[in-house]
MISE-747068 format. One record per residue: x, y, z of N, C-alpha, C in turn; residue in three letters. Coordinates in Angstrom, 1 decimal. Atoms other than C-alpha are relative to their C-alpha. Layout:
N
+--------+--------+--------+--------+--------+--------+--------+--------+--------+-----+
!     nu !     nv !     nw !    cau !    cav !    caw !     cu !     cv !     cw !   r !
+--------+--------+--------+--------+--------+--------+--------+--------+--------+-----+
!      X !      Y !      Z !      X !      Y !      Z !      X !      Y !      Z ! ALA !
...
+--------+--------+--------+--------+--------+--------+--------+--------+--------+-----+
END
This chain:
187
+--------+--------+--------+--------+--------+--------+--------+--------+--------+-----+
!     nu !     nv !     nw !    cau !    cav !    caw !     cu !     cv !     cw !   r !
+--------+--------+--------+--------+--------+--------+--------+--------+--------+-----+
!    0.8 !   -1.2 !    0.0 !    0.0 !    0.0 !    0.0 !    0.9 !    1.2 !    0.0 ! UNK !
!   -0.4 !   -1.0 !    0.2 !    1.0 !    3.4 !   -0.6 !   -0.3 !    0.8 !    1.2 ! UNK !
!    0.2 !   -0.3 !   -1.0 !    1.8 !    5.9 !    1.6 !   -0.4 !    1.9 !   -0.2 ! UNK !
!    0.8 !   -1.4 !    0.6 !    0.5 !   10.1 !    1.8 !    2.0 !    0.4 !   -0.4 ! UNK !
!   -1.5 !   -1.2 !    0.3 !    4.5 !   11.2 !    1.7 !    0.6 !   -1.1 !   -2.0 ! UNK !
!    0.0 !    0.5 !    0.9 !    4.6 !    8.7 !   -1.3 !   -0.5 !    0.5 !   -1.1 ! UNK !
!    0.5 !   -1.1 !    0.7 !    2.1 !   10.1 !   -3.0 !    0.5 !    1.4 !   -0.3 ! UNK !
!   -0.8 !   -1.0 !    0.1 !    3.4 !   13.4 !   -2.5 !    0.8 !    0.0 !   -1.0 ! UNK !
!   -1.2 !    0.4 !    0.8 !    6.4 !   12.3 !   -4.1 !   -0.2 !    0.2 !   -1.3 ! UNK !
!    0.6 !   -0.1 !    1.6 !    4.8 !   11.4 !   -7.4 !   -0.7 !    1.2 !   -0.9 ! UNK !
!    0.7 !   -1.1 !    0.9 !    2.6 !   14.3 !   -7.7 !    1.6 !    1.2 !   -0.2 ! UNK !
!   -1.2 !   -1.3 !   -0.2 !    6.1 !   16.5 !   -7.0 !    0.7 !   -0.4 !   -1.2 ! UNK !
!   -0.7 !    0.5 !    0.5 !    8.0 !   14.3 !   -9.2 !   -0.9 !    0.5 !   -1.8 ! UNK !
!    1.1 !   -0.3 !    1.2 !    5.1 !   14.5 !  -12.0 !    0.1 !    1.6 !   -0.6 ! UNK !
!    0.1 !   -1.4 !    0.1 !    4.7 !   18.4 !  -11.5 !    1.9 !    1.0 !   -0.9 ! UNK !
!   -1.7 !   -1.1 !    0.1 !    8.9 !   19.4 !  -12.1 !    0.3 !   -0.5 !   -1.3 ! UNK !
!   -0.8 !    0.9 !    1.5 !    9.2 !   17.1 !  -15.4 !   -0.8 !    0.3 !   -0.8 ! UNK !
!    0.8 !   -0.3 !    1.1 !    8.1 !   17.6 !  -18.5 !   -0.3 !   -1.5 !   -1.1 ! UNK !
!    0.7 !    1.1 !    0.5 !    7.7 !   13.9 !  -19.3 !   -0.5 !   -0.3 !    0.4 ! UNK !
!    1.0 !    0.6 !   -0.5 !    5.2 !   11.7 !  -18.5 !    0.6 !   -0.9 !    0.8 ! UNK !
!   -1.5 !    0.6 !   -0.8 !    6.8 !    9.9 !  -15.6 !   -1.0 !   -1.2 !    0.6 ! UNK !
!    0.4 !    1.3 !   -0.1 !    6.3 !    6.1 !  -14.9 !   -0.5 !    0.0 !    1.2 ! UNK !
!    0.5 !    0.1 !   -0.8 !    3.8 !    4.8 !  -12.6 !   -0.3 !   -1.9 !    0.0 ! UNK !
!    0.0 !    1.3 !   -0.5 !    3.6 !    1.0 !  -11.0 !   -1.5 !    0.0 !   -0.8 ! UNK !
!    1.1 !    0.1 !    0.5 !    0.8 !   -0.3 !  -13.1 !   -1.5 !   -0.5 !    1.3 ! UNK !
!    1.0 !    0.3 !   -1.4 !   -0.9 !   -1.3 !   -9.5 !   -0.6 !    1.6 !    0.8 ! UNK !
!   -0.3 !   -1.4 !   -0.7 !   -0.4 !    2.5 !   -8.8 !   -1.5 !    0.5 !    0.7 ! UNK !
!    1.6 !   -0.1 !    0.2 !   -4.6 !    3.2 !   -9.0 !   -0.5 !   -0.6 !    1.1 ! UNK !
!    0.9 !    0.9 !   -0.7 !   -5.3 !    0.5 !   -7.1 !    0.5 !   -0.2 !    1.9 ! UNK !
!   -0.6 !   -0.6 !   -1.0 !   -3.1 !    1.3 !   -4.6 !   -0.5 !    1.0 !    1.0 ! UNK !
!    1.2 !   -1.3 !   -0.4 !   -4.7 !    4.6 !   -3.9 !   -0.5 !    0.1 !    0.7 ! UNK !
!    1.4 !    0.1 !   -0.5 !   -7.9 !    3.5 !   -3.5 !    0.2 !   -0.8 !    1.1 ! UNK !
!   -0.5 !    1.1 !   -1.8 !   -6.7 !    0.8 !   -0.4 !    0.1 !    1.2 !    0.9 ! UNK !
!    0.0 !   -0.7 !   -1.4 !   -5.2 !    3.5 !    1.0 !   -1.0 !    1.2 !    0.3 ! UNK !
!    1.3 !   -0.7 !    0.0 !   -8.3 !    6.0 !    0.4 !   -0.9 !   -0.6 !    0.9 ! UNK !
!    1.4 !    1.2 !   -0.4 !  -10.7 !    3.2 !    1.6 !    0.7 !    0.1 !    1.3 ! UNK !
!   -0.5 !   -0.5 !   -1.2 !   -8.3 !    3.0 !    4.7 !   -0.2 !    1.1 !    0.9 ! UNK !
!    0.6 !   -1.1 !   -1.0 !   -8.5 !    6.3 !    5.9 !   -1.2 !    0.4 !   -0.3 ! UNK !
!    1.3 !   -0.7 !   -0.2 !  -11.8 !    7.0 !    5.3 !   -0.7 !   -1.1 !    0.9 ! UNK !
!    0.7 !    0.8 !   -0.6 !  -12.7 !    3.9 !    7.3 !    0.4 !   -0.1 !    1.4 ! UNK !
!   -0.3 !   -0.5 !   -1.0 !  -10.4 !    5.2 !   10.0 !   -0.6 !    1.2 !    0.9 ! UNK !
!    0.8 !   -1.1 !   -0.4 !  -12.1 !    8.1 !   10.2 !   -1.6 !    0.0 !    0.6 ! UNK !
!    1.4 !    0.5 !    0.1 !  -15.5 !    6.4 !   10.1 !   -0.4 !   -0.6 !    1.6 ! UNK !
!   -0.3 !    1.0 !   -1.3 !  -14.1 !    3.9 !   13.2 !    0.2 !    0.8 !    1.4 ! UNK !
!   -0.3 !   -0.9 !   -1.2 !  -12.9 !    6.5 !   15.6 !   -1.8 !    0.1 !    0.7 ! UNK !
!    0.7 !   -0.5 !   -0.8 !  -15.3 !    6.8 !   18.3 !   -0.4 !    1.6 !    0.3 ! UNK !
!   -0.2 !   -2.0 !   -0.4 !  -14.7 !   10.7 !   19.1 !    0.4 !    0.4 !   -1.4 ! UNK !
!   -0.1 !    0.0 !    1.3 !  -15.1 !   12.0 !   15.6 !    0.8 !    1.5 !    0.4 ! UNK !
!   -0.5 !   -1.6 !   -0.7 !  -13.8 !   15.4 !   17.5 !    1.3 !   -0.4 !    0.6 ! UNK !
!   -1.0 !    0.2 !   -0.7 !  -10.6 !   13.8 !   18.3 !    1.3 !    0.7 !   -0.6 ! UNK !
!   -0.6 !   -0.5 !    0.6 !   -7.6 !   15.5 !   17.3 !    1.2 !   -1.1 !   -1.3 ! UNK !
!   -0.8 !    1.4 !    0.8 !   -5.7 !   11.9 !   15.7 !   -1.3 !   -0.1 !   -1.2 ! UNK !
!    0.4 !    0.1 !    1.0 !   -9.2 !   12.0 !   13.6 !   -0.4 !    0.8 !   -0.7 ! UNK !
!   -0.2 !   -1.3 !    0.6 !   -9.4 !   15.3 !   12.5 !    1.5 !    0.1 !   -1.1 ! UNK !
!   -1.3 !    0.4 !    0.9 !   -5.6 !   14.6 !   11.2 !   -0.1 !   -0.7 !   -1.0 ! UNK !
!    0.1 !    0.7 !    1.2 !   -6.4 !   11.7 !    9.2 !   -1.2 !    0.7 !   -1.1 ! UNK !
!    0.9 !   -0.4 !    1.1 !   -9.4 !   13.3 !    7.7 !    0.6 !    1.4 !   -0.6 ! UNK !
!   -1.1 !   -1.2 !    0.4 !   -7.1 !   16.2 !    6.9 !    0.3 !   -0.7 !   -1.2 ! UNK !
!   -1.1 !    1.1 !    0.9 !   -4.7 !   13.7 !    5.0 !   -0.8 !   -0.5 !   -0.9 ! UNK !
!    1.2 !    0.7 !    1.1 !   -7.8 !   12.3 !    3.3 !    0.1 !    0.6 !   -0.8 ! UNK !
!    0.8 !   -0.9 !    0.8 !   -9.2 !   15.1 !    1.9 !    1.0 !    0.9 !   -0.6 ! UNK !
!   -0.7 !   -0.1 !    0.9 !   -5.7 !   16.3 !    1.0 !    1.0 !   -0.7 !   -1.1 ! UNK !
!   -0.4 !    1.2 !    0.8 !   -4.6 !   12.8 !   -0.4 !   -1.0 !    0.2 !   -1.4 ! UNK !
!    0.9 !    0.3 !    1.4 !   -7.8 !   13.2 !   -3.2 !    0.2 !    1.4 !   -0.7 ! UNK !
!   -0.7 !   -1.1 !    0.4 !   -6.5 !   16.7 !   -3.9 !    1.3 !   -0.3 !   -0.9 ! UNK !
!   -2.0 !    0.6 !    0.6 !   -2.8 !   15.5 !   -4.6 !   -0.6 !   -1.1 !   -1.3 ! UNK !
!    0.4 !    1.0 !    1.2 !   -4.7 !   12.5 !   -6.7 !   -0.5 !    1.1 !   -1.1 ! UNK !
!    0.3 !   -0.6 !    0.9 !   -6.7 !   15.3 !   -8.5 !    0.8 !    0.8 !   -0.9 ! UNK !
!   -1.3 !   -0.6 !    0.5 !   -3.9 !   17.1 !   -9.1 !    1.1 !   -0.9 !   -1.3 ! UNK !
!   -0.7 !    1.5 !    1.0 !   -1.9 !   13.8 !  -10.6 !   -0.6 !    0.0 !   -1.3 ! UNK !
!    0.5 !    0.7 !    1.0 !   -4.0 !   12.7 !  -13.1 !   -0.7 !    1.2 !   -1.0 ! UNK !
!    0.3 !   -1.4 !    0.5 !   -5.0 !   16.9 !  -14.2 !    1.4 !   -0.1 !   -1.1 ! UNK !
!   -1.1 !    0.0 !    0.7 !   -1.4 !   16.5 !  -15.2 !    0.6 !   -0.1 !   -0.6 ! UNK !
!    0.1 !    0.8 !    1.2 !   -1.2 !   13.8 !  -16.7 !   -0.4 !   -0.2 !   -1.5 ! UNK !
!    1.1 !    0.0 !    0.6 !   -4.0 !   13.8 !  -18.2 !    0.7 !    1.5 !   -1.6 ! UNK !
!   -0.5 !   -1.0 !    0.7 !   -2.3 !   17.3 !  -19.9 !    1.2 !   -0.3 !   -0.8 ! UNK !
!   -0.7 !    0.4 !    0.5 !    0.8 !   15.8 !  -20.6 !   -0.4 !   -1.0 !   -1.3 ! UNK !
!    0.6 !    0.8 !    1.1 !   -1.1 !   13.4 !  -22.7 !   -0.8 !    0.5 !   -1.3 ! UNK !
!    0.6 !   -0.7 !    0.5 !   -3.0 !   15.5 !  -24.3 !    0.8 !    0.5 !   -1.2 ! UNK !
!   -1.0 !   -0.6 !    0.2 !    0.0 !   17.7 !  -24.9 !    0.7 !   -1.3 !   -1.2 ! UNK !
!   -0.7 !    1.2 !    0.7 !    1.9 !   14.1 !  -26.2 !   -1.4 !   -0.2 !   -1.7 ! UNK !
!    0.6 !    0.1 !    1.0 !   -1.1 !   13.4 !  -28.7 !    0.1 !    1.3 !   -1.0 ! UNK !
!   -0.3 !   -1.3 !    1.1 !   -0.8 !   16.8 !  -30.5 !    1.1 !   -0.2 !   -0.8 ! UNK !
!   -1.3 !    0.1 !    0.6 !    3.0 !   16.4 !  -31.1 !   -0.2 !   -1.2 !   -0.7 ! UNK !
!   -0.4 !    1.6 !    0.7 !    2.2 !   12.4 !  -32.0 !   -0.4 !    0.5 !   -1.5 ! UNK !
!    0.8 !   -0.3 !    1.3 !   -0.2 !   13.9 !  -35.3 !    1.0 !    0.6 !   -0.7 ! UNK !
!   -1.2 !   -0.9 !    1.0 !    2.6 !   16.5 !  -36.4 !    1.3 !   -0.5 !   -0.3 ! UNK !
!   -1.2 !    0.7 !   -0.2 !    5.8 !   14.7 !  -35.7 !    0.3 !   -1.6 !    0.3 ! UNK !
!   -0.3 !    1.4 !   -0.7 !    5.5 !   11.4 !  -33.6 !    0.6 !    0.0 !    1.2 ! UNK !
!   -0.7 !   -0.2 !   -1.5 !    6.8 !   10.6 !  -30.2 !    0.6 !   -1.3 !    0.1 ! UNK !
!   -1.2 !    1.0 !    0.1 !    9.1 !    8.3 !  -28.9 !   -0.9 !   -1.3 !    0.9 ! UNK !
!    0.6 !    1.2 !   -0.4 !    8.2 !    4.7 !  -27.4 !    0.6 !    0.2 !    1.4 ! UNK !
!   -0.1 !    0.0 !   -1.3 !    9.3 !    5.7 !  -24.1 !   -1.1 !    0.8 !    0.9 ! UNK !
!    0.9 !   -0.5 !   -0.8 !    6.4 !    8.3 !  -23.5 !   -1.3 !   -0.9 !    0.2 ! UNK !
!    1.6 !    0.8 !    0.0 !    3.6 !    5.7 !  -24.7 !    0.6 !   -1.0 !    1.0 ! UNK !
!   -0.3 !    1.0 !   -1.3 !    5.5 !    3.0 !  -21.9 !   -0.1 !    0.8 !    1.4 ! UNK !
!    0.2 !   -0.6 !   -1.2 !    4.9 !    5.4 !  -19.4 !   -1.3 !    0.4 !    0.4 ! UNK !
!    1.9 !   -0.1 !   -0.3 !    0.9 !    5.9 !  -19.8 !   -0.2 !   -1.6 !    0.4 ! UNK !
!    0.5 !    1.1 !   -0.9 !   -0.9 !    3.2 !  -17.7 !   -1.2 !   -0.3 !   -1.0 ! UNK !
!    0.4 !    0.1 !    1.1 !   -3.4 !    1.5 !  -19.7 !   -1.6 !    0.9 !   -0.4 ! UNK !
!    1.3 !   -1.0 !    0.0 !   -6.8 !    3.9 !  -19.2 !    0.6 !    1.6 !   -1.1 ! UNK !
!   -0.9 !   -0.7 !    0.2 !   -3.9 !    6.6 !  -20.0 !    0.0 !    0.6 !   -1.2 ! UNK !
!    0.0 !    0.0 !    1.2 !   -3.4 !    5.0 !  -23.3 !   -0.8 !    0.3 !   -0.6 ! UNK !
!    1.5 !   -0.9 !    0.8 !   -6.9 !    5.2 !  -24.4 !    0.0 !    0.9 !   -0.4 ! UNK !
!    0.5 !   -0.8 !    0.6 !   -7.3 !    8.2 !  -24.1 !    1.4 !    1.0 !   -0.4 ! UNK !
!   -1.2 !   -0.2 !    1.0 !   -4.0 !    8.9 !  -25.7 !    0.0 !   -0.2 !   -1.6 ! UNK !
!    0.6 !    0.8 !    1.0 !   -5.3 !    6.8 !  -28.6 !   -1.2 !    1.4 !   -0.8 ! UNK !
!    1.7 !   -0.9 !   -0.1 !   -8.7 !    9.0 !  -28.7 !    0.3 !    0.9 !   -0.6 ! UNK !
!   -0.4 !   -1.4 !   -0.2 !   -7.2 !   12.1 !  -28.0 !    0.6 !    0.1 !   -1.7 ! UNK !
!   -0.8 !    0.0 !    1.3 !   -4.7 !   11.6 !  -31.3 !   -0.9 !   -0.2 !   -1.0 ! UNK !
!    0.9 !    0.3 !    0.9 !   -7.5 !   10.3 !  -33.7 !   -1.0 !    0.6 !   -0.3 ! UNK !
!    0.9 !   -1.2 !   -0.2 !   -9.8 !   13.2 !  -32.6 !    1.3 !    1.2 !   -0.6 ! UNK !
!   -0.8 !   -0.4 !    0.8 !   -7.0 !   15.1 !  -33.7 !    0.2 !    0.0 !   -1.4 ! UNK !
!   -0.1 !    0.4 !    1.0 !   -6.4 !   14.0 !  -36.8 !   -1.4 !    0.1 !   -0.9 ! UNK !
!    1.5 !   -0.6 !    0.9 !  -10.3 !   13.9 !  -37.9 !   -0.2 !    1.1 !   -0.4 ! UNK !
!    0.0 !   -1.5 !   -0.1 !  -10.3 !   17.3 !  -37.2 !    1.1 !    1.0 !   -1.0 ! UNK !
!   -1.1 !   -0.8 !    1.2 !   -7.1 !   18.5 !  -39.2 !   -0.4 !   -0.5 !   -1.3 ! UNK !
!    0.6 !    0.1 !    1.5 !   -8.7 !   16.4 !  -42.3 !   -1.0 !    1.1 !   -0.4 ! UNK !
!    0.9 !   -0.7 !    0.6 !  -11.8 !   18.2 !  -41.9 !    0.4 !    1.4 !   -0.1 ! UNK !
!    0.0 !   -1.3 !    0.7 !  -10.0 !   21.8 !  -41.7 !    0.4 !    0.0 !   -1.2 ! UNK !
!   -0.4 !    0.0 !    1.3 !   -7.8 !   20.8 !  -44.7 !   -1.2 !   -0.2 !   -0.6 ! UNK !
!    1.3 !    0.0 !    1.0 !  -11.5 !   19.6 !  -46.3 !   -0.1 !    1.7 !   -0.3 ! UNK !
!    0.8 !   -1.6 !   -0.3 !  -12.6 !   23.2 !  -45.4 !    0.9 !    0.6 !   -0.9 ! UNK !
!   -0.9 !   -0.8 !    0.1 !   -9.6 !   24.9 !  -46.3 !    0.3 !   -0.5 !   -1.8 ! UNK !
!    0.5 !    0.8 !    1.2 !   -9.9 !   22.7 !  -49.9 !   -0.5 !    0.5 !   -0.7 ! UNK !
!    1.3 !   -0.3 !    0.5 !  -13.3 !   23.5 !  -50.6 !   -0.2 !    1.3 !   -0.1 ! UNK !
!   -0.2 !   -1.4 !    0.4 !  -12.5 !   27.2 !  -49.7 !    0.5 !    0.7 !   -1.6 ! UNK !
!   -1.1 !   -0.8 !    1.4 !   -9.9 !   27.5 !  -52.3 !   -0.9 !   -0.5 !   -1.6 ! UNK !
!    0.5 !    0.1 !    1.6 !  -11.9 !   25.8 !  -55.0 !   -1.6 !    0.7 !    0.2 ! UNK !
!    1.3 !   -0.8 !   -0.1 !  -15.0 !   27.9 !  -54.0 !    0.5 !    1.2 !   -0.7 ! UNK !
!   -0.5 !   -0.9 !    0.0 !  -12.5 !   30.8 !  -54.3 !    0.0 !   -0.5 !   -1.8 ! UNK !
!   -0.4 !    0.3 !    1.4 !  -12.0 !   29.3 !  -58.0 !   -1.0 !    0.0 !   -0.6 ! UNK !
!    0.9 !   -0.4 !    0.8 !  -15.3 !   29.5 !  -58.9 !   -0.5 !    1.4 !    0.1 ! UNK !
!    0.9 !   -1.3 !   -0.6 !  -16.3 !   32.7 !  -57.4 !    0.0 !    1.1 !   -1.3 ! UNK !
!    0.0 !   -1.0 !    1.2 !  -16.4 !   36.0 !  -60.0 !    1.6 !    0.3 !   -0.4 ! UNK !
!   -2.1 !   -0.4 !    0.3 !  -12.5 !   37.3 !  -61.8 !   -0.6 !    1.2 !   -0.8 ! UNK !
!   -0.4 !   -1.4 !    0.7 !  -12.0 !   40.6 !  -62.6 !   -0.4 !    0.6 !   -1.5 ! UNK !
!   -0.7 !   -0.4 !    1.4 !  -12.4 !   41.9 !  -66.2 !    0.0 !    1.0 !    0.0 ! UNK !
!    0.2 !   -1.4 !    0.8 !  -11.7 !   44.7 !  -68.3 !    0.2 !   -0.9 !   -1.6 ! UNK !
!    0.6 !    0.1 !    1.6 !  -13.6 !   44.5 !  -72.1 !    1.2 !    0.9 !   -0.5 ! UNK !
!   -1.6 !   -0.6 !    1.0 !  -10.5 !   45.5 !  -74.7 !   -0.7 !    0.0 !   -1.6 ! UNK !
!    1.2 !   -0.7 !    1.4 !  -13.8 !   45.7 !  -77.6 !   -1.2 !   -0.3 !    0.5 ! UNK !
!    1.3 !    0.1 !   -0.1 !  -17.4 !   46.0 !  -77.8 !   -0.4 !   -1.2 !    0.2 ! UNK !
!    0.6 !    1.6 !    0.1 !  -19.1 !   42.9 !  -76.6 !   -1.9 !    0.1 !    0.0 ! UNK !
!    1.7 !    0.1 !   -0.2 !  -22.9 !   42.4 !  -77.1 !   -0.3 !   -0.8 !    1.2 ! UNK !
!    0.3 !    1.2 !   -0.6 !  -24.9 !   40.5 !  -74.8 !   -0.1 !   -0.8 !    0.1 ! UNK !
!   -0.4 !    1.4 !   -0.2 !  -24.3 !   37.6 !  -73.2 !   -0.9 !   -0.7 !    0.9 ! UNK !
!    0.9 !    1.6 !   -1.0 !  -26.2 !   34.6 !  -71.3 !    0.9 !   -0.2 !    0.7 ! UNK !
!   -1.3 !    0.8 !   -1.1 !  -24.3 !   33.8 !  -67.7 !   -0.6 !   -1.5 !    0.0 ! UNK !
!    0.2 !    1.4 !   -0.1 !  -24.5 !   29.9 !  -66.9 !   -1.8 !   -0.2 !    0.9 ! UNK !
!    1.5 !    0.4 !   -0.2 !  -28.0 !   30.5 !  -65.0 !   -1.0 !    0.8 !   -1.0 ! UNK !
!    1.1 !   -0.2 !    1.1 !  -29.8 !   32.1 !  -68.0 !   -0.4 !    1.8 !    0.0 ! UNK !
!    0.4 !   -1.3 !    0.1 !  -29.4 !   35.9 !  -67.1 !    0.9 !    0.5 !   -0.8 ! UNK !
!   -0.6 !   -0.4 !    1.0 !  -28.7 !   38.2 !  -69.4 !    1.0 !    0.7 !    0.5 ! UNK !
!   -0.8 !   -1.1 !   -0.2 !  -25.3 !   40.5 !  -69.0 !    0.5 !    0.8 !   -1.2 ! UNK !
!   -1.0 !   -1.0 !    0.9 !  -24.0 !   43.5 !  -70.9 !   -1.2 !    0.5 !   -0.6 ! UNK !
!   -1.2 !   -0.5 !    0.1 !  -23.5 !   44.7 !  -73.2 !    0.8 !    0.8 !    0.3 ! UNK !
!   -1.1 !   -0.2 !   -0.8 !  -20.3 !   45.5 !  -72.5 !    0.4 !    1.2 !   -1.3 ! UNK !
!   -0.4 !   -0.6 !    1.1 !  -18.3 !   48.6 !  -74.5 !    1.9 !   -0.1 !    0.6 ! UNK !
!   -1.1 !    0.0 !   -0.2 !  -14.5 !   48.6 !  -74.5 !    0.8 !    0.8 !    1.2 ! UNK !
!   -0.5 !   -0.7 !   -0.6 !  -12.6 !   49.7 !  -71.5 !   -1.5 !   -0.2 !    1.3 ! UNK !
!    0.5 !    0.4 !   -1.1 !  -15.6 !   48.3 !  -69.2 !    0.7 !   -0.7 !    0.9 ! UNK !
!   -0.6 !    1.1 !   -1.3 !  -14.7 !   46.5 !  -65.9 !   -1.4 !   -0.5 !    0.4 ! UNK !
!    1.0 !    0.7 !   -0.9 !  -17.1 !   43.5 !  -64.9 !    1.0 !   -0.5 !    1.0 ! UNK !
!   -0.6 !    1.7 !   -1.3 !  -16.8 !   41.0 !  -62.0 !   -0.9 !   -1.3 !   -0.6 ! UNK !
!    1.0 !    1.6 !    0.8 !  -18.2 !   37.8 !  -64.1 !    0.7 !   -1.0 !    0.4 ! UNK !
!   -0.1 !    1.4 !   -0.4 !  -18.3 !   34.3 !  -63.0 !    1.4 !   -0.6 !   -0.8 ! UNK !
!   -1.2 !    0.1 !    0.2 !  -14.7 !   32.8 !  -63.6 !   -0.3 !   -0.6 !   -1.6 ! UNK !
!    0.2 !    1.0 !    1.6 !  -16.4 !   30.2 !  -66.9 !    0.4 !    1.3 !   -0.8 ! UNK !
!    0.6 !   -1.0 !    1.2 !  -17.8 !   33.2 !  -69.0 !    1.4 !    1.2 !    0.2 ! UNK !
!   -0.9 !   -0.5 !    0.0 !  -14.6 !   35.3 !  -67.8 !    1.1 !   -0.2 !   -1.0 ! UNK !
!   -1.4 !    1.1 !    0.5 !  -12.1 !   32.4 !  -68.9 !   -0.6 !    0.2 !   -1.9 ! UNK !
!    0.8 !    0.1 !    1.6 !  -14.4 !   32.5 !  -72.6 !    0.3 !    1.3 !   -0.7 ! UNK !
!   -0.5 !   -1.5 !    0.4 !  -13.9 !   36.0 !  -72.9 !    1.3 !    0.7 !   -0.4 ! UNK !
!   -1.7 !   -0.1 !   -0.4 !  -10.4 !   36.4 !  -72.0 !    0.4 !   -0.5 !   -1.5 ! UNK !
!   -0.9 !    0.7 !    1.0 !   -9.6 !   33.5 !  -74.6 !   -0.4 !    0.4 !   -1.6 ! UNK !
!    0.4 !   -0.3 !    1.0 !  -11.8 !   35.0 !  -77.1 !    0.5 !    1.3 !   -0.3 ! UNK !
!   -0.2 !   -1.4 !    0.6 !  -10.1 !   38.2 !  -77.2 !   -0.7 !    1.2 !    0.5 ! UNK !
!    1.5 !   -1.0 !   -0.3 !  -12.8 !   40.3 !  -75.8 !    0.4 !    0.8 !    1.3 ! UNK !
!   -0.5 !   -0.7 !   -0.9 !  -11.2 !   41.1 !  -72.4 !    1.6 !   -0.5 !    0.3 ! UNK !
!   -1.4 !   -0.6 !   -0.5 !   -8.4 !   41.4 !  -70.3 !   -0.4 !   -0.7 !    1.4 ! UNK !
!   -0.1 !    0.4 !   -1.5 !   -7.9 !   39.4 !  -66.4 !    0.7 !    1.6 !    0.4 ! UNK !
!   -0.9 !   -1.7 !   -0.9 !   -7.1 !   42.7 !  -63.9 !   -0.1 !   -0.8 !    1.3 ! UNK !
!   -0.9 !    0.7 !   -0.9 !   -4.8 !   41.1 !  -61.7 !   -0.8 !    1.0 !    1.7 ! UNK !
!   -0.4 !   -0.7 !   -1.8 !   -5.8 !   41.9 !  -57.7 !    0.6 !   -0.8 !    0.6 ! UNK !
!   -0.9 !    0.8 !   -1.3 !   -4.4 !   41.2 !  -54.6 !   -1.1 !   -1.0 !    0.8 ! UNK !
!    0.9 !    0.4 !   -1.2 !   -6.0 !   38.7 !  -52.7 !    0.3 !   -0.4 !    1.8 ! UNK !
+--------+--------+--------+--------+--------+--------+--------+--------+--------+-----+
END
């Protein structure tokens, strides 16, 4: 069984390092014995107003503290580790140091990651070829009569030295037919 200056230890040890730092795979279970202990010390005392049971319920209630603490940090470190695994990869010493609940959601954590960066690249995709269909620039370089855009409205006519914004197709037709001119912007 584990002890409260032991504990300690781990969360101190945990808190100064920036890896994920090895724990007895019993570590959990551990814990909880000595949780269940003192709370059944505390329970047993006769004089609940005694000063020896006032101490341990102290140590209790800052033993599940120190745990909450632990596993906050871990829990961060892991988190932290799955980010880097998606962009880079990580070494086989951090995943031998998650316990196996740990890994899960190490597992999780990285694959939720990764969905998420497909769907902004989707996004970020579908922007740019939206951006590709959207209107381009002209300037007319001769008289154009009217034209039909792709849903059946009429535009123009146009006289030389106009500037539309027309749909990139009927732009690109124009352009190659001599009729206008692309006017470069910044985007």
């Amino acid at each position: 069984m584990i002890t409260y200056s032991e504990l300690y230890e781990v969360l101190r040890k945990e808190k100064y390092s920036e890896q994920l730092q090895s724990l007895p795979k019993d570590f959990f279970s551990n814990v909880a014995e000595y949780l269940d202990e003192k709370k059944k010390m505390t329970q047993k005392e006769s004089d609940i107003f005694s000063e020896a049971v006032m101490k341990i319920k102290k140590q209790y209630e800052t033993a599940i503290a120190v745990i909450k603490e632990l596993i906050m940090k871990r829990e961060k470190k892991i988190i932290n580790l799955a980010m880097v695994a998606t962009k880079i990869g990580i070494s086989k010493r951090d995943i031998e140091n998650m316990l196996e609940n740990e890994r899960e959601l190490f597992e999780s954590v990285t694959k939720k990651i990764e969905e998420t960066e497909k769907k902004f690249n989707a996004m970020m995709e579908s922007g740019e070829n939206k951006k590709d269909l959207k209107n381009r620039l002209i300037r007319f370089i001769q008289d154009t009569s009217e034209i039909t855009d792709l849903e059946g409205k009429r535009l123009g006519p146009f006289r030389e030295g106009d500037v539309a914004n027309l749909p990139q197709e009927i732009s690109e037709v124009l352009i190659k037919a001599g009729q206008a001119v692309k006017i470069e912007t910044e985007d």
